[in-house]
N, C-alpha and C positions, 0 to 999 in steps of 0.2 A: 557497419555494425553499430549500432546504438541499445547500450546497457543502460536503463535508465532505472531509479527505485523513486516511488511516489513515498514521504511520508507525511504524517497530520495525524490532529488529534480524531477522535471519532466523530463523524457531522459533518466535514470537513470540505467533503465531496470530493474524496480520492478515488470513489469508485466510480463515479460518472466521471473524472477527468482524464481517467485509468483508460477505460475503452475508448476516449475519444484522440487520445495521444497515440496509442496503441493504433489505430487505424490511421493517422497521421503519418506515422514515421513504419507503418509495417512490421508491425513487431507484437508479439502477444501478450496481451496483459495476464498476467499470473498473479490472482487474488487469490490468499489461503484465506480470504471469510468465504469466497466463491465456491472453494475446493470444500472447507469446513461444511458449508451448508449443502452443499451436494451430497457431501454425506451423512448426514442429518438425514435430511429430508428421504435419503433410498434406506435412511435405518442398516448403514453397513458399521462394521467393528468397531470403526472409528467414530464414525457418526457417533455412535452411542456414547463412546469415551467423549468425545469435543462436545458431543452438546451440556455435561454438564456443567462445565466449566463457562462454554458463552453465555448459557443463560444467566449464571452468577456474575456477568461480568468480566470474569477474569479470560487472562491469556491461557489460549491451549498448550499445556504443557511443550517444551524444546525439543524434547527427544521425537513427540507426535512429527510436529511443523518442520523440522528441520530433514526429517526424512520423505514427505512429502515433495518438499521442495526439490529435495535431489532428482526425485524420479521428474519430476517437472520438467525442469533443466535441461535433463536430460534428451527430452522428447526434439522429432527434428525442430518441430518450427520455433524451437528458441536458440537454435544455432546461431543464426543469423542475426541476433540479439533476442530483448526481453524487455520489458518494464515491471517489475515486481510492485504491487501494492500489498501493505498488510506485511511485507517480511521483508528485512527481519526486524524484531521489536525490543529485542534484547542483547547485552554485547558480547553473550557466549552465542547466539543467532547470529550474529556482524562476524565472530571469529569461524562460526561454520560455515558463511556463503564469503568469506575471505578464501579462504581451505582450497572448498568447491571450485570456485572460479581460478583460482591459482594455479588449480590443477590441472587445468584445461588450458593455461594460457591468458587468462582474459581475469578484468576489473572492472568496476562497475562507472561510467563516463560521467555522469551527473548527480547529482540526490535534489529532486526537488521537497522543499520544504510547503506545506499550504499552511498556513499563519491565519487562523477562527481566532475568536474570540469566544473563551467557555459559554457564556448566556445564548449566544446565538447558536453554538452549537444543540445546547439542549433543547431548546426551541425546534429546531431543523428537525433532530430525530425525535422530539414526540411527534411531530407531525406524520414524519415516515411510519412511526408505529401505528398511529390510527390508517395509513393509508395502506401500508403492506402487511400488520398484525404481526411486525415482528414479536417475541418475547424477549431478546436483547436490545428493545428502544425504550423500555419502562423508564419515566423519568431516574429512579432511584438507580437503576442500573447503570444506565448512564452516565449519570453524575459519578459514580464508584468507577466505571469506565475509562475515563477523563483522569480521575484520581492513580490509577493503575497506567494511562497512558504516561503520566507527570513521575512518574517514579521508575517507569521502568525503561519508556522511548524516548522522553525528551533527552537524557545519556547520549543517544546515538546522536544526536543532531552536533553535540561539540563533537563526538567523534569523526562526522565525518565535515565538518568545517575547518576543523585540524588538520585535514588532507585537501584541504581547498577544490571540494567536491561538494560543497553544499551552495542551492540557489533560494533563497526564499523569496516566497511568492504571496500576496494579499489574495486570501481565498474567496473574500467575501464582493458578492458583488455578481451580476448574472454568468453566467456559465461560459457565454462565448467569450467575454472580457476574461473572466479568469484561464478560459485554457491562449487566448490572446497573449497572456502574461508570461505565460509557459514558455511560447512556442519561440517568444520575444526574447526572452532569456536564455531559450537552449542554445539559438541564433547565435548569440552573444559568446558564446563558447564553442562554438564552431560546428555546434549540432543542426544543420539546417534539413527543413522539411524535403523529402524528395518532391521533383518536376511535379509528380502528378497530383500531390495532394497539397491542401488549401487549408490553412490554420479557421 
């Protein structure tokens, strides 16, 4: 079983690093922007509450994501583990997937940390916004994004280096090197890739 949580600021490339560890180690990436925009985009209950909030920047409220999450969890294929991206970002989110998991038996084995640099970040998702026409890539957004990340996620990263579960990792740099760095460092802690797949 491998529990693993991606964190970083936005830009970061935790959701391209997310599916590609996730199909590594056999385990399903669980992104609440993935969950968030799905429902967006089908215009269900929620959609409509989360979208006003991501388009402002801000985090979708805790009571939304944290229930969300539950039913996630829940589902069979993250029995056998999970890598969460995007959750949680907050340290009453940290004491609800503490809870969660405790209940069940289970802790989370790693926290990888991805380490941008704010300028490259913003650079990175204006480009994604001309490319995919997000309305959460607006420089202005962004930057307040970043701002909201500094205040409310970088908290979690002492909390979970306090538990000597935190790995940081240089994000920057092409894709196969940085999930390289990951796969190097999971190693390192006795998370190693199965037989069949290939960092």
């Amino acid at each position: 079983m491998t529990r693993l949580l991606l964190i970083g600021p936005p830009g970061a490339g935790k959701g391209t690093q997310a599916v590609r560890l996730a199909e590594a180690y056999g385990v399903p990436a669980i992104s609440t922007g993935d969950i968030f925009r799905s429902n967006v985009k089908n215009e269900t209950e929620l959609g409509k509450q989360a979208k006003a909030f991501m388009d402002a920047g801000d985090n979708v409220p805790d009571s939304l994501t944290n229930a969300l999450i539950r039913d996630r969890l829940a589902e069979a294929d993250a029995q056998g583990g999970f890598l969460l991206d995007g959750y949680p970002r907050t340290a009453d989110q940290v004491r609800e997937l503490d809870e969660y998991l405790a209940s069940h038996g289970e802790a989370l084995d790693v926290v990888v940390e991805l380490v941008a640099d704010p300028d490259v970040v913003v650079e990175r998702l204006r480009k994604r916004a001309l490319e995919q026409g997000r309305s959460d890539d607006d420089e202005s957004v962004v930057r307040h994004r970043l701002e909201v990340y500094r205040e409310q996620t970088e908290p979690l990263i002492d909390i979970y280096d306090e538990r000597g579960l935190l790995v940081k990792i240089d994000a920057l740099g092409a894709i196969d090197e940085v999930t390289a760095r990951i796969t190097d460092a999971l190693s390192g802690r006795g998370i190693g890739l199965p037989d069949a797949a290939t960092a």
